[in-house]
Backbone as CSV, one residue per row, in Angstrom:
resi,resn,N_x,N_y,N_z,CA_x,CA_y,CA_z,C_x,C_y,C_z
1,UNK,114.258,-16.177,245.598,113.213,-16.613,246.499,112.155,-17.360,245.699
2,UNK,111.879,-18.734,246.333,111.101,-19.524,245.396,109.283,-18.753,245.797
3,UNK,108.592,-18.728,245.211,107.327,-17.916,245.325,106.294,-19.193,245.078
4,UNK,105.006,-19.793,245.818,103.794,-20.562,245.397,103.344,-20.277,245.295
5,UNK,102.179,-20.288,244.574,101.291,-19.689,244.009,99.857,-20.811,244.017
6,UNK,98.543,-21.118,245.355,98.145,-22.379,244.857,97.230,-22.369,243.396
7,UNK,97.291,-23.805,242.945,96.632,-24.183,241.915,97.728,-23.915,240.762
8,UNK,99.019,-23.828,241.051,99.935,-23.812,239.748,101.079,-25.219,240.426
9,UNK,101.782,-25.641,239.487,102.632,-26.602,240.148,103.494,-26.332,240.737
10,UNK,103.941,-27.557,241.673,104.753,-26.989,242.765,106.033,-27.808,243.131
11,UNK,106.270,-28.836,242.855,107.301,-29.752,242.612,106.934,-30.691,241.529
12,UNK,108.196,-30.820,240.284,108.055,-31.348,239.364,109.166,-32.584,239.295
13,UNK,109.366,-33.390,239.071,110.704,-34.110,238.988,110.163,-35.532,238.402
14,UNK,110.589,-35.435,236.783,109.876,-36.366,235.894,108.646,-36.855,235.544
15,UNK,107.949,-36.289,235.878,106.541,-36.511,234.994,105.543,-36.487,236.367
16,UNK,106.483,-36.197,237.740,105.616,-35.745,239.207,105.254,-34.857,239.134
17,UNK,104.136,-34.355,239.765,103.569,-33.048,239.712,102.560,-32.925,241.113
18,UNK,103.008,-31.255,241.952,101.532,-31.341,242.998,101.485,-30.156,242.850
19,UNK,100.272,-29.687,242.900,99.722,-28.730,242.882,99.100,-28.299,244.391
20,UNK,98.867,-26.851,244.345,98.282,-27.058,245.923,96.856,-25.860,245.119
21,UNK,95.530,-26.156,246.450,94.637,-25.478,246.699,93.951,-25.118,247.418
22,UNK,93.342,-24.161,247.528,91.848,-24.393,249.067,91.106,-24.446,248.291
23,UNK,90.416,-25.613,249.337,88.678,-25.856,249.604,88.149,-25.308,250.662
24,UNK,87.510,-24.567,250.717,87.348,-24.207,252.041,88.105,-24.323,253.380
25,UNK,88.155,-24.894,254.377,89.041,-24.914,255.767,89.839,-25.856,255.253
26,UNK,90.193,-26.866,254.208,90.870,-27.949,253.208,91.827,-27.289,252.611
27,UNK,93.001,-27.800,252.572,93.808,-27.572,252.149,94.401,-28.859,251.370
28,UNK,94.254,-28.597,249.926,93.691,-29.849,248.786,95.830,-29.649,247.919
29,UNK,96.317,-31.012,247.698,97.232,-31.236,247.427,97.217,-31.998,245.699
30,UNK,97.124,-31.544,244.565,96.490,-32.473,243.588,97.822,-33.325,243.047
31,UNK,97.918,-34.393,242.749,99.799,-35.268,243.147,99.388,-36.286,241.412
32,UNK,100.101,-35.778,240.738,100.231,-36.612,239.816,101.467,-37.418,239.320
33,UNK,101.532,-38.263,238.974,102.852,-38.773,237.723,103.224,-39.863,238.952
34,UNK,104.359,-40.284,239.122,104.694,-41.475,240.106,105.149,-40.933,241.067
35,UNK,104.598,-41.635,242.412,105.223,-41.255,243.913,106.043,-42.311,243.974
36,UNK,107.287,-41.913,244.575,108.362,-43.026,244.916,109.623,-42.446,245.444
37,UNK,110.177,-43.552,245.512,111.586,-42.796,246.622,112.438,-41.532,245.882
38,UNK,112.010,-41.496,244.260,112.568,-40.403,243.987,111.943,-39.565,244.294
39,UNK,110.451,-39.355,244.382,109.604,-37.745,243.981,109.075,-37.829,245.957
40,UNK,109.229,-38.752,246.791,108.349,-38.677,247.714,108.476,-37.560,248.614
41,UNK,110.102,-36.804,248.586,110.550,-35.315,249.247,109.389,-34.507,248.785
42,UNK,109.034,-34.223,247.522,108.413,-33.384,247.124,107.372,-33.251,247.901
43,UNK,106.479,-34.370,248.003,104.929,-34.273,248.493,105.529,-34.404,250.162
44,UNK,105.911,-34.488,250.896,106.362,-34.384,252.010,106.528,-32.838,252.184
45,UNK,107.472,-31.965,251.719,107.713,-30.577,251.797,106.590,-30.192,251.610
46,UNK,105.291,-30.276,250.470,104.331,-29.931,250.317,103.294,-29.979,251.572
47,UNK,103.154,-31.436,252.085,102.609,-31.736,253.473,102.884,-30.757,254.624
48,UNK,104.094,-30.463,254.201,104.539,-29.586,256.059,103.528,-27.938,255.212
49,UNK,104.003,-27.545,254.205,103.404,-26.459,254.005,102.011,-26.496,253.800
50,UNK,101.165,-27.557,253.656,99.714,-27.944,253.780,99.072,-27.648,255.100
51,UNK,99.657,-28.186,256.010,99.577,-28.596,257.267,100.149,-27.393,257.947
52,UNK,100.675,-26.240,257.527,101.170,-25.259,258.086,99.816,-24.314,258.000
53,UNK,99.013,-24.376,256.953,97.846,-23.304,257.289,96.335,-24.168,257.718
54,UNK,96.465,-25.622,258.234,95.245,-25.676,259.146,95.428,-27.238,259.414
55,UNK,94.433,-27.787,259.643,94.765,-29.643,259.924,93.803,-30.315,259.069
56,UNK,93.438,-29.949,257.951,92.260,-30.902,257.127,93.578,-30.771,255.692
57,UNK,93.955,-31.572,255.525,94.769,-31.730,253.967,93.583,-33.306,253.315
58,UNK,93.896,-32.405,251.877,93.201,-33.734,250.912,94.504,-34.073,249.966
59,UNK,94.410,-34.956,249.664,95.337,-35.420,248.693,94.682,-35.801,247.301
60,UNK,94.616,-35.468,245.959,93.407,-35.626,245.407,94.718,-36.754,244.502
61,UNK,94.392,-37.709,243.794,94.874,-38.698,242.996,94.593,-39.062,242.744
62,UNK,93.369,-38.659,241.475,92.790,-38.949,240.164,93.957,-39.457,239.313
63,UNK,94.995,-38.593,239.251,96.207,-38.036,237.845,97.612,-38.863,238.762
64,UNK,97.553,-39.732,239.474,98.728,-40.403,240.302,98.877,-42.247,239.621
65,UNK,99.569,-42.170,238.533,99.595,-43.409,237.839,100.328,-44.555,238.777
66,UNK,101.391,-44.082,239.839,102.105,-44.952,240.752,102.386,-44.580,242.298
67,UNK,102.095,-45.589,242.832,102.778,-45.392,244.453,103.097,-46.618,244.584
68,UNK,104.801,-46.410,245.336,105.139,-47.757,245.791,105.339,-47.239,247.754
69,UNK,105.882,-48.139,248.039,106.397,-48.483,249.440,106.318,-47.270,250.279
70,UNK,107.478,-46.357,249.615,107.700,-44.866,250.295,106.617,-44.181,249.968
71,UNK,106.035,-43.991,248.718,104.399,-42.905,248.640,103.691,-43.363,250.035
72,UNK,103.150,-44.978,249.913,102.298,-45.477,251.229,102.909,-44.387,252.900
73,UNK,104.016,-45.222,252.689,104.656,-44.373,254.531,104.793,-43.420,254.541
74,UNK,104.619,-42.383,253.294,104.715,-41.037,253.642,103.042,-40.857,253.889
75,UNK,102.026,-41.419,253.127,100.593,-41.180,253.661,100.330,-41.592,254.890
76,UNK,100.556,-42.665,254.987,100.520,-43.216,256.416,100.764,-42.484,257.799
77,UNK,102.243,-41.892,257.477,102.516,-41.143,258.603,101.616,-39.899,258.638
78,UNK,101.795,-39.218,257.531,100.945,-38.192,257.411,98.881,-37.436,258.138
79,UNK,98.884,-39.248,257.745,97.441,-39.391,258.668,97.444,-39.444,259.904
80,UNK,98.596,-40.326,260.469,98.986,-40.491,261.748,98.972,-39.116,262.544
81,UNK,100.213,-37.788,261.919,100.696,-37.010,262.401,99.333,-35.753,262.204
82,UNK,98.190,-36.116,261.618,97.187,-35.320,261.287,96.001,-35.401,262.363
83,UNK,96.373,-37.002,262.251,95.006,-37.677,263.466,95.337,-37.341,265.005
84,UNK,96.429,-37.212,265.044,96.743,-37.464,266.424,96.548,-36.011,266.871
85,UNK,97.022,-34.855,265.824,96.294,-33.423,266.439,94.718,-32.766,266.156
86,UNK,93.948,-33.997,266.047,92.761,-33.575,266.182,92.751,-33.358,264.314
87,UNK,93.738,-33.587,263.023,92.807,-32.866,261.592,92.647,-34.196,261.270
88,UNK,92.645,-33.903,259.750,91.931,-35.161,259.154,93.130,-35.115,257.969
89,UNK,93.118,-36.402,257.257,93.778,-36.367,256.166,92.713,-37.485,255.469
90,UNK,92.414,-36.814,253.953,91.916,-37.913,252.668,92.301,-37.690,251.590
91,UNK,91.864,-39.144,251.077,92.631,-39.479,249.931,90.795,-39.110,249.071
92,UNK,91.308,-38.290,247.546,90.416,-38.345,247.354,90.564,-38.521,245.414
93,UNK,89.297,-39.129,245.278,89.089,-39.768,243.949,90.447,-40.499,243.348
94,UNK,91.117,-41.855,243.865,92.603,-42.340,243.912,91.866,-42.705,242.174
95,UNK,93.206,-43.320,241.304,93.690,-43.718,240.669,93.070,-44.932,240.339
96,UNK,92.587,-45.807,239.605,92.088,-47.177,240.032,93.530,-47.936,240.301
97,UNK,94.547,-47.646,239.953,96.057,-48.210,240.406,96.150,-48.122,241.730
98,UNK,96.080,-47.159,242.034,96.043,-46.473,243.229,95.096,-46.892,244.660
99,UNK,93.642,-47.290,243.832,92.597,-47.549,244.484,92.595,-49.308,245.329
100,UNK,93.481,-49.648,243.548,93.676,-51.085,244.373,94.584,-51.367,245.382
101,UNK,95.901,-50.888,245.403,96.820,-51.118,245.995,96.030,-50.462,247.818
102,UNK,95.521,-49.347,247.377,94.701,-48.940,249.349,93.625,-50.052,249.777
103,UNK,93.343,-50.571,248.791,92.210,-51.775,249.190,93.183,-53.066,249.221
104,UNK,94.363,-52.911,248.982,95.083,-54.387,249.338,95.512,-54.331,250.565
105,UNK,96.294,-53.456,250.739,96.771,-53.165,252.179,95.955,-52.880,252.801
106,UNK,94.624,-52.462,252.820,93.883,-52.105,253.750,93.982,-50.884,254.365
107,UNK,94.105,-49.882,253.769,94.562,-48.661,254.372,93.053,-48.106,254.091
108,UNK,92.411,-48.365,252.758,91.345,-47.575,252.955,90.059,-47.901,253.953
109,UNK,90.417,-48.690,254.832,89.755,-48.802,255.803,90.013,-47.851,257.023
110,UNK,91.122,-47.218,256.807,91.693,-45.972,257.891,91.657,-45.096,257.535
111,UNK,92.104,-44.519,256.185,92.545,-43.244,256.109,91.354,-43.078,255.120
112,UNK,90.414,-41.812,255.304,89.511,-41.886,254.584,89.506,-41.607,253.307
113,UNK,88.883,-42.599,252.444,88.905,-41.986,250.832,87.731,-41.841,249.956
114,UNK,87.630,-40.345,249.216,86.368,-40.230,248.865,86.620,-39.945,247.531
115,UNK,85.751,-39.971,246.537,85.278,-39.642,245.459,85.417,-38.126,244.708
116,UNK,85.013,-37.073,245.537,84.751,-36.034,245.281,85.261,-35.218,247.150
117,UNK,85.565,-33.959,246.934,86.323,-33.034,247.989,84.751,-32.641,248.785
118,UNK,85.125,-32.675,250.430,83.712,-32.172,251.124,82.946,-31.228,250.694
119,UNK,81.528,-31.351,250.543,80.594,-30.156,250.013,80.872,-28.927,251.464
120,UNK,81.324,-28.080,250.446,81.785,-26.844,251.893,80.060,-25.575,251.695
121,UNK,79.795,-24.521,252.558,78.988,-23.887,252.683,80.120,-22.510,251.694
122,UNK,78.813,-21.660,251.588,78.959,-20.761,250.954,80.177,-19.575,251.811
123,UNK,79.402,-19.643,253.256,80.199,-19.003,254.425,81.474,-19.436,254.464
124,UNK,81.766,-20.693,254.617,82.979,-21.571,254.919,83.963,-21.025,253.599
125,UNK,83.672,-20.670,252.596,84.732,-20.781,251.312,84.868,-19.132,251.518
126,UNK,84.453,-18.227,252.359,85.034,-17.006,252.394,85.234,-16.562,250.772
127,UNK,84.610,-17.380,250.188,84.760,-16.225,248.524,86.367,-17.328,248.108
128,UNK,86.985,-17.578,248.573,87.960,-18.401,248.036,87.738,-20.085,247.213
129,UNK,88.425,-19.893,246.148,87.414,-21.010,245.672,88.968,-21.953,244.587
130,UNK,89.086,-22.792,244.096,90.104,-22.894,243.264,89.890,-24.288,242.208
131,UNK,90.383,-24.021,240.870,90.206,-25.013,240.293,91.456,-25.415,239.711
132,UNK,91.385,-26.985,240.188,92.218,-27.967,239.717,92.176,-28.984,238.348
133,UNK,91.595,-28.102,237.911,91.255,-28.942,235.984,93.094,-28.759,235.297
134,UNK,93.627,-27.787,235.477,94.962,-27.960,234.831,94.894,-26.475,234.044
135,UNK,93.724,-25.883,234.421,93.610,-24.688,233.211,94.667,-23.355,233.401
136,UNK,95.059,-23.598,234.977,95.882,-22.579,235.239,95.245,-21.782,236.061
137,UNK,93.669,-21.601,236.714,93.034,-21.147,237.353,93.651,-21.242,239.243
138,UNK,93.800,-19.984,239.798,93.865,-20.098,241.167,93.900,-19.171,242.150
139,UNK,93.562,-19.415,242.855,93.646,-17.944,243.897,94.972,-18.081,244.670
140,UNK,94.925,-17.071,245.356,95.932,-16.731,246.353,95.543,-17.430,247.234
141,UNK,96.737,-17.714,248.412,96.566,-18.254,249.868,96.094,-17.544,250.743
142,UNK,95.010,-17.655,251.556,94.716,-16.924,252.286,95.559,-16.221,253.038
143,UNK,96.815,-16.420,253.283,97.947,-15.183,254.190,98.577,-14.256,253.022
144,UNK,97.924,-14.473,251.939,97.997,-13.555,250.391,99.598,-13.755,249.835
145,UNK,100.313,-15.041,250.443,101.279,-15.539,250.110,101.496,-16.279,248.416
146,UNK,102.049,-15.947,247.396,102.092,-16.928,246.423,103.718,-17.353,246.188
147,UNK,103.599,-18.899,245.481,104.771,-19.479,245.448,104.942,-19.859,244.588
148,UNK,105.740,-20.285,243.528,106.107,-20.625,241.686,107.698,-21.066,241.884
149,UNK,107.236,-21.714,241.634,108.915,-22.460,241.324,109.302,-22.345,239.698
C-alpha cells in the first residue's frame, strides 16, 4: 500500500518531483524538474487527490525548470474543472521559464498567478501549517491520512 505523507515527495520520474501541502483551506502542490508528456500523469493523479480534500489547489513553481504543451492542458483543464465548481486554482511564484511562457499564451491573464501563497488567519490554519523549503518538514493531512511512495 503506497502511503503520502504531505510535504515529502510524491511522484518522481527523472528529475520530476511534487510534493503536496496545506495552507490553510489550500491545498498547495510544490512541482519541480520538467512537466511533459512523460511526468504530466504524475501531477494529474496528484490534482484528483488535491482536489479530493477541498476546491482551492495552488500549484507552487518556483523549482519547475520546464512545461511544454501537455503541462499547459493539464493546468488549463484543471482551472477549468476547479472554476466551474465554484474553487480556485493558482499558479504560484512560476519559474521565470515558466513565467514567460504564461505571459505568452496569455494564460496569466486567467488563471491566477501570485508570488507568494494567500495570507491565511490564525483560525483558518487550525494549527496545521507546512513547510516546503525541501527540509523534510510536514504535517499530516487533515483526515490524518499519510502517503510515501
Amino acid at each position: 500500500m503506497a502511503v503520502r505523507e504531505p510535504g515529502h515527495q510524491l511522484g518522481h520520474r527523472s528529475g520530476f518531483q511534487v510534493r503536496a501541502a496545506r495552507h490553510g483551506d489550500w491545498a498547495v502542490l510544490q512541482v519541480a524538474g520538467d512537466l511533459d508528456l512523460a511526468t504530466v500523469q504524475i501531477l494529474e493523479q496528484e490534482l484528483v487527490r488535491a482536489a479530493a480534500t477541498g476546491t482551492q489547489v495552488a500549484l507552487e513553481l518556483s523549482r519547475l525548470a520546464f512545461m511544454d504543451s501537455s503541462g499547459l492542458n493539464v493546468v488549463i483543464r484543471w482551472w477549468k474543472r476547479l472554476h466551474a465548481g465554484g474553487g480556485q486554482l493558482m499558479l504560484v511564484n512560476p519559474s521565470k521559464r515558466v513565467t514567460l511562457l504564461l505571459t505568452t499564451t496569455g494564460l496569466d491573464r486567467f488563471i491566477p498567478v501570485r508570488s507568494t501563497l494567500p495570507v491565511i488567519s490564525a483560525d483558518a490554519e487550525g494549527g496545521a501549517s507546512s513547510d516546503m523549503s525541501g527540509t523534510g518538514s510536514s504535517v499530516l493531512r487533515e483526515d490524518g491520512g499519510r502517503d510515501v511512495r
